[in-house]
C-alpha positions as CSV (number, residue, x, y, z in Angstrom):
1,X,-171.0,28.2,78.8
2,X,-171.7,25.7,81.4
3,X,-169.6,22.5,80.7
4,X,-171.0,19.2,82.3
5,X,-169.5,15.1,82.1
6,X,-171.4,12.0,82.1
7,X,-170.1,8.5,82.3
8,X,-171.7,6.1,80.8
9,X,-171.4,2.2,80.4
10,X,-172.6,0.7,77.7
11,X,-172.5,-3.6,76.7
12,X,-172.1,-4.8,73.4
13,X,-174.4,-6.2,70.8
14,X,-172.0,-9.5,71.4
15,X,-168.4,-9.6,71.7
16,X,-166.1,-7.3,68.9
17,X,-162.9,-8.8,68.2
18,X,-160.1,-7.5,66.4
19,X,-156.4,-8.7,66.3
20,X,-155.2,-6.4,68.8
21,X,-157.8,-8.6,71.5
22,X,-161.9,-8.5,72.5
23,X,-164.5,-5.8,73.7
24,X,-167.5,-6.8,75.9
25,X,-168.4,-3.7,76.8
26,X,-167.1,0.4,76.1
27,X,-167.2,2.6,78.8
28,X,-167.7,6.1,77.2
29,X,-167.0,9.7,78.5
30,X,-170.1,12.0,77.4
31,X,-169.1,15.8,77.3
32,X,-172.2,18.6,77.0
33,X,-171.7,22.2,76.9
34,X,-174.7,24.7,78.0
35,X,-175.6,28.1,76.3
36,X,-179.1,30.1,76.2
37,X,-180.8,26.9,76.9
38,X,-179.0,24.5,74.0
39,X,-176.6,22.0,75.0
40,X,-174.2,20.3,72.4
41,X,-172.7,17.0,72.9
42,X,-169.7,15.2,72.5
43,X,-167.9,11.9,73.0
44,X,-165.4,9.7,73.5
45,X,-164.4,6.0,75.0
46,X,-161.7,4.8,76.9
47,X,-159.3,2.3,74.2
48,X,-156.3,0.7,75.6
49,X,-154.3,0.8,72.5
50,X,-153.9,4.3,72.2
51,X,-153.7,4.7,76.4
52,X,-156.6,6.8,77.4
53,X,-158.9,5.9,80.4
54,X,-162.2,6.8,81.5
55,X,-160.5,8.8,84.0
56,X,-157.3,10.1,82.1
57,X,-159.4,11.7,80.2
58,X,-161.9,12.9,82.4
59,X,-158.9,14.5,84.3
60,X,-157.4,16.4,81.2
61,X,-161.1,17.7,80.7
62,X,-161.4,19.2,84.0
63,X,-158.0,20.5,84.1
64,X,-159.4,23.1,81.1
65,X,-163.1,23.4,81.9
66,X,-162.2,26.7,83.4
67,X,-161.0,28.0,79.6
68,X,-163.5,26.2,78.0
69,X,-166.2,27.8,80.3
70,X,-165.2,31.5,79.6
71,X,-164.4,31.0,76.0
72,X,-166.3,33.4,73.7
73,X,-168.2,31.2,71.3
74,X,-167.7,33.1,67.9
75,X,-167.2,30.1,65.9
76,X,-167.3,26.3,66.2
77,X,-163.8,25.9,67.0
78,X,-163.2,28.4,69.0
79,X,-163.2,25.9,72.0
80,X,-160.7,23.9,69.9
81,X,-158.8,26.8,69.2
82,X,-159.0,27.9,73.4
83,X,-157.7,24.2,74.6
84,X,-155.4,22.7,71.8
85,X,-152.4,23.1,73.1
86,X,-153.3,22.2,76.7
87,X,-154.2,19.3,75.3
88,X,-151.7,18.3,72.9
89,X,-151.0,15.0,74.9
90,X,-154.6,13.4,75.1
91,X,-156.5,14.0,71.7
92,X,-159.7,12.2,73.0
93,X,-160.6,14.4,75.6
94,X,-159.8,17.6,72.8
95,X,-161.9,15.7,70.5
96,X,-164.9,15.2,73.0
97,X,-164.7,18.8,73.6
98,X,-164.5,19.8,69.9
99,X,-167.5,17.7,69.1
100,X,-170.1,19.4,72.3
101,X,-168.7,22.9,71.0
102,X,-169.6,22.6,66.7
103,X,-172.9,21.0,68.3
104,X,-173.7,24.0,70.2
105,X,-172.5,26.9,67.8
106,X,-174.5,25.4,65.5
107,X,-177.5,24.9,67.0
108,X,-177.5,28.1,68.1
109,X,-177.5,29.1,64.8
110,X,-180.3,26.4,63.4
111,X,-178.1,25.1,61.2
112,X,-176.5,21.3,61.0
113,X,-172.8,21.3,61.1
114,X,-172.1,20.1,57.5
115,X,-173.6,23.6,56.6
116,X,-171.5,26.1,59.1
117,X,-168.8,23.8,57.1
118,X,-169.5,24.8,54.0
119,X,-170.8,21.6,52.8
120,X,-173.4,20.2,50.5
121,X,-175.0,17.1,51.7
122,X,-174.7,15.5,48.4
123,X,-172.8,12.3,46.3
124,X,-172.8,10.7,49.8
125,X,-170.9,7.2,50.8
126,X,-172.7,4.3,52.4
127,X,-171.1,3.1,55.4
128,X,-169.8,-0.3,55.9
129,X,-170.6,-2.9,58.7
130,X,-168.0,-4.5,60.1
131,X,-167.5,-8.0,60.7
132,X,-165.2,-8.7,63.7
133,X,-163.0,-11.7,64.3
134,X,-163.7,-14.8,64.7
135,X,-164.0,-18.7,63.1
136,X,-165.2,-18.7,59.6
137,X,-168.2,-19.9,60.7
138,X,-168.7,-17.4,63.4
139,X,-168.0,-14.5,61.2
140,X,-170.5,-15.7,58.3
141,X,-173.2,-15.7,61.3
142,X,-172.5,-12.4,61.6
143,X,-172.9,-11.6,57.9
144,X,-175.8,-13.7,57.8
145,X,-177.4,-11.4,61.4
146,X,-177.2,-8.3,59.2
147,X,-178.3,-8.8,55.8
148,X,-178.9,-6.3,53.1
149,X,-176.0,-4.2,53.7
150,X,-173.7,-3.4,49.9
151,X,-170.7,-3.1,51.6
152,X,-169.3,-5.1,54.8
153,X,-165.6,-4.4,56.4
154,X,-164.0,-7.8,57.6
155,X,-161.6,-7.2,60.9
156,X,-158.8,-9.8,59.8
157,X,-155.0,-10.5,61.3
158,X,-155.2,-14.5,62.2
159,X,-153.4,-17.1,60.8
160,X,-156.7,-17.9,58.5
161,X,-157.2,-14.9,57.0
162,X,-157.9,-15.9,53.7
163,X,-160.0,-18.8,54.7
164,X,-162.9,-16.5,56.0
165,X,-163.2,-14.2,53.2
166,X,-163.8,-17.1,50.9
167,X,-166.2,-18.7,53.3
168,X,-168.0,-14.9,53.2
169,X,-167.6,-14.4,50.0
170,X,-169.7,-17.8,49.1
171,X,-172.7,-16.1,51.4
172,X,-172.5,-12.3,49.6
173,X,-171.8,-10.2,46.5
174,X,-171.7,-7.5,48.7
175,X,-168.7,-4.9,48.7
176,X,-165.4,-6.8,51.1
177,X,-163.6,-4.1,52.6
178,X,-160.0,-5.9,55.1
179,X,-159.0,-4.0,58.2
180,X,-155.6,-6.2,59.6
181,X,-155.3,-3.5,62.3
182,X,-151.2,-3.8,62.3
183,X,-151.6,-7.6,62.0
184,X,-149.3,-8.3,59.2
185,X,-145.7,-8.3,57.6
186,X,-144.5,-6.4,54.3
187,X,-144.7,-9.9,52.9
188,X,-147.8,-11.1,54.0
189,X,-149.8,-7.9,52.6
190,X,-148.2,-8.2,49.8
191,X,-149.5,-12.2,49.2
192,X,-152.6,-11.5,50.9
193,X,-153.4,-8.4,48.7
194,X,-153.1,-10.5,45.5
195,X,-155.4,-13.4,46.7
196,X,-158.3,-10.9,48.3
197,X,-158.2,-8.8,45.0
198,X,-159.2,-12.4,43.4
199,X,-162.1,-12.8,46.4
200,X,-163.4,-9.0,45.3
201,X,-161.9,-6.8,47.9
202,X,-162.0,-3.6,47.4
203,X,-159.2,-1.9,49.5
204,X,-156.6,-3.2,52.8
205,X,-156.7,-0.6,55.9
206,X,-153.6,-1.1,58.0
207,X,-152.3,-4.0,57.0
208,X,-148.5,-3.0,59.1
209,X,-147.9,-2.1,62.5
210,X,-147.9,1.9,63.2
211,X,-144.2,1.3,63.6
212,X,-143.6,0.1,60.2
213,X,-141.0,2.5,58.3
214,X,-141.7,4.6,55.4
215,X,-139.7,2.2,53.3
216,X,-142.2,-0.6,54.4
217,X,-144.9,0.9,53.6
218,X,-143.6,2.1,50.5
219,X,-143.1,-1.0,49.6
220,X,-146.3,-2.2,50.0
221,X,-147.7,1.0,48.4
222,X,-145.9,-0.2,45.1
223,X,-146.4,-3.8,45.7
224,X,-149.8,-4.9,46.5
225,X,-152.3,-5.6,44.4
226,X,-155.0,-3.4,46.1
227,X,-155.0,-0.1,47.5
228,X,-154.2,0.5,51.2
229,X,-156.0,2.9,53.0
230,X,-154.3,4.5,56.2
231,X,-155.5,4.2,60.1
232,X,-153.1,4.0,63.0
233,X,-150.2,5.3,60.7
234,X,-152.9,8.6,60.2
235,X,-153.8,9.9,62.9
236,X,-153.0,13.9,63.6
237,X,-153.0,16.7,60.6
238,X,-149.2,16.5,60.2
239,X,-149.0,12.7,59.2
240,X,-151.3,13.8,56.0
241,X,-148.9,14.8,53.8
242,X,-146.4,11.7,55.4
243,X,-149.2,9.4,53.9
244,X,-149.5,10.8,50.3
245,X,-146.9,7.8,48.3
246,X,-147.1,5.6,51.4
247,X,-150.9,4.9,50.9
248,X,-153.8,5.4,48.4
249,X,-155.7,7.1,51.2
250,X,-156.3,7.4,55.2
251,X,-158.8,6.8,57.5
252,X,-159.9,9.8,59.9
253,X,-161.3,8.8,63.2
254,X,-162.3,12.2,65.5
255,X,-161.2,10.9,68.6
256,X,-157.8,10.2,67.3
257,X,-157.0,13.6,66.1
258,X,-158.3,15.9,68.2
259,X,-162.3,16.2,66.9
260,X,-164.1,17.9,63.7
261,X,-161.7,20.9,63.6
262,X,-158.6,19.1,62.7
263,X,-160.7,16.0,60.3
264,X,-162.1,18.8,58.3
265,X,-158.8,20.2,57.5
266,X,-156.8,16.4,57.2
267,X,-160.2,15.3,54.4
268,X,-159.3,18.8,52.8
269,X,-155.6,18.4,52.6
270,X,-155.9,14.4,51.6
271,X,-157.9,15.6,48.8
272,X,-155.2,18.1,47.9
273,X,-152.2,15.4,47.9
274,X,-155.3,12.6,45.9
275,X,-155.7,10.2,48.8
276,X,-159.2,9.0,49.3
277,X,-161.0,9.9,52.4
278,X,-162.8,8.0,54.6
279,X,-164.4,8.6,58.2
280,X,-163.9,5.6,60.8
281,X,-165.2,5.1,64.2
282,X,-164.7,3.3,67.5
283,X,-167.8,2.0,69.5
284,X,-170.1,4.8,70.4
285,X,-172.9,5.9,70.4
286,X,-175.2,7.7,67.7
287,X,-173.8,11.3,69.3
288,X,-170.1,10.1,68.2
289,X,-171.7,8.6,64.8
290,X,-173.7,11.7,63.8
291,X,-170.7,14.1,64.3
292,X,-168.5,12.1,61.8
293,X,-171.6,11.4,60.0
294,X,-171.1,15.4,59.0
295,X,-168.2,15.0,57.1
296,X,-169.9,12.6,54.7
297,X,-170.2,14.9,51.5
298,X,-166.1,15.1,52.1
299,X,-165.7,11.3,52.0
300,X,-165.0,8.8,49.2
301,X,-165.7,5.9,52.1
302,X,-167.3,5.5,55.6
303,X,-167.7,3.2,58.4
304,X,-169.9,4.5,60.6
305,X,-171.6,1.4,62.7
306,X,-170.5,1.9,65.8
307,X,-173.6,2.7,67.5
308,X,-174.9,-0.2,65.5
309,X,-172.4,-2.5,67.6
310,X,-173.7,-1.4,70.7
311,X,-176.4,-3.8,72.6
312,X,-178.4,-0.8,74.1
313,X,-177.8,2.7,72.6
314,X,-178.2,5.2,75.3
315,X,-178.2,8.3,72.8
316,X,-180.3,8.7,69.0
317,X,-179.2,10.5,65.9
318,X,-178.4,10.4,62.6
319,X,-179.8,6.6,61.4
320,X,-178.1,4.1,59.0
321,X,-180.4,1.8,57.6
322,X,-178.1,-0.9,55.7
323,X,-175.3,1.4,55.4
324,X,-177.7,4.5,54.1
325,X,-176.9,7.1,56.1
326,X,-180.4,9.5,57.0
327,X,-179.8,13.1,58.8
328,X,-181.6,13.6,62.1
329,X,-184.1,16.2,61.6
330,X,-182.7,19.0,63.8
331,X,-179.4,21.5,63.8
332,X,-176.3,20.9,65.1
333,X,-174.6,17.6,64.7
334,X,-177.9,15.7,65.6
335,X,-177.0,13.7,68.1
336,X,-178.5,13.5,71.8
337,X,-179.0,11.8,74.9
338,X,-182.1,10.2,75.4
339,X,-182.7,10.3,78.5
């Protein structure tokens, strides 16, 4: 295999803002990997929360590309299964990798992934769109920009939380989803949860810091009024089993554990332990949405509109049409470069 990088920056639709602060413009690290004249693709972006860098990563990558380069392809993971452990510390770069190696095994096969899976591309999720932070006013505009869609997730974690999903709620009977992204107290998810259940909303991702204790978010568990769905507290195979009487479910994002290997097995095992599943993502692009966009037929919830967020899409996949979700009409994961 030939392994090759490309950096590419990419602005926004408009600004995305979550409590943690405001993105303008992602700067994304695309991985493809060469064999008998296919190439499969991977992601990832740089994110400042969990501490990876456009060039962190691209550093980690090159430190294996030998090994990934002579590694036998007999399987989709076998590039995962070659580098895992060299890259234990930076997740995104093994994710990346993970991603460009299922692409290529199987499109060399002439299959999409969801089938070397062992999936059925069936009883399927719609993805949400998310709103991002802002004034009530701003954040109906937003609703209001992208009509049409049954289920939006609101990015929450300022003092008037509850204020804006009243003001959206007057504009849609659409599904609310609430993402606080670590934003709040024990006792605040606890009030808030009792109030948003009133306004419709259907589940609270994150509502404590990563931080929080098990008792915390046991408490919470027990306590609130809606169910809480796992993200930063869920983000490598072990903390699975940690989550099961801590949350009603988790939220797998490829980059943060280590690519489509280890979310296949984490979806399995949440299913095992009865947590609903769901597939996040960061903002990418459609190569990064149509790799997660695999693991649908696993998933009781999705949020796939990253590429959606982006103001000029430099790769084409899988489409979502008001949170349908529509395969691209080739093997592999589906996702490409255009240009």
């Amino acid at each position: 295999m030939k392994l090759l990088l490309h950096e590419i920056s990419v602005p926004l639709l408009k600004p995305f803002k979550i409590s943690r602060g405001t993105v303008n413009e992602q700067t994304i690290l695309i991985v493809e990997l060469q064999k008998d004249g296919q190439s499969g693709f991977g992601e990832v972006g740089e994110n400042g929360y969990y501490g990876h860098s456009l060039e962190t990563m691209t550093e980690s990558i090159l430190r294996v590309t030998s090994r990934v380069e002579s590694t036998c392809l007999s399987s989709g993971d076998a590039v995962w299964e070659a580098v895992n452990e060299q890259l234990s510390s930076d997740r995104f770069a093994l994710s990346a990798l993970d991603m460009a190696a299922q692409d290529l095994f199987a499109k060399l096969h002439g299959r999409p992934c969801y089938q070397e899976w062992g999936l059925q591309w069936t009883s399927l999720p719609e993805s949400s769109f998310t709103i991002s932070i802002g004034t009530p006013e701003e954040m109906v505009l937003q609703l209001k920009e992208q009509p049409g869609w049954r289920i939006y997730k609101i990015k929450l974690g300022v003092p008037d939380d509850i204020e804006i999903v009243r003001a959206l709620r007057l504009h849609t009977d659409a599904v609310l989803r609430v993402d606080a992204n670590c934003a709040w107290t024990v006792q605040e998810a606890i009030t808030k949860s009792i109030v948003l259940k009133d306004l419709g909303v259907e589940f609270i991702e994150q509502p404590l810091p990563r931080e929080s204790t098990k008792e915390e978010q046991e408490l919470v568990y027990r306590e609130s009024a809606l169910p809480i769905i796992a993200d930063e507290s869920c983000c490598l195979p072990r903390d699975v089993e940690r989550c099961a009487g801590a949350f009603h479910g988790i939220n797998v994002k490829l980059c943060k554990c280590g690519g489509p290997t280890p979310a296949l097995a984490m979806l399995k095992q949440a299913r095992s332990l009865g947590l609903h599943t769901m597939i996040g993502c960061m903002l990418e692009t459609s190569i990064g949405i149509s790799a997660a966009a695999q693991l649908l037929p696993l998933l009781d919830y999705a949020d796939l509109d990253g590429a959606i967020l982006l103001g000029n899409d430099p790769a084409e996949g899988v489409t979502i049409d008001r949170g349908v979700v529509s395969l691209a009409n080739r093997p592999g994961c589906g996702g490409r470069l255009k240009q």
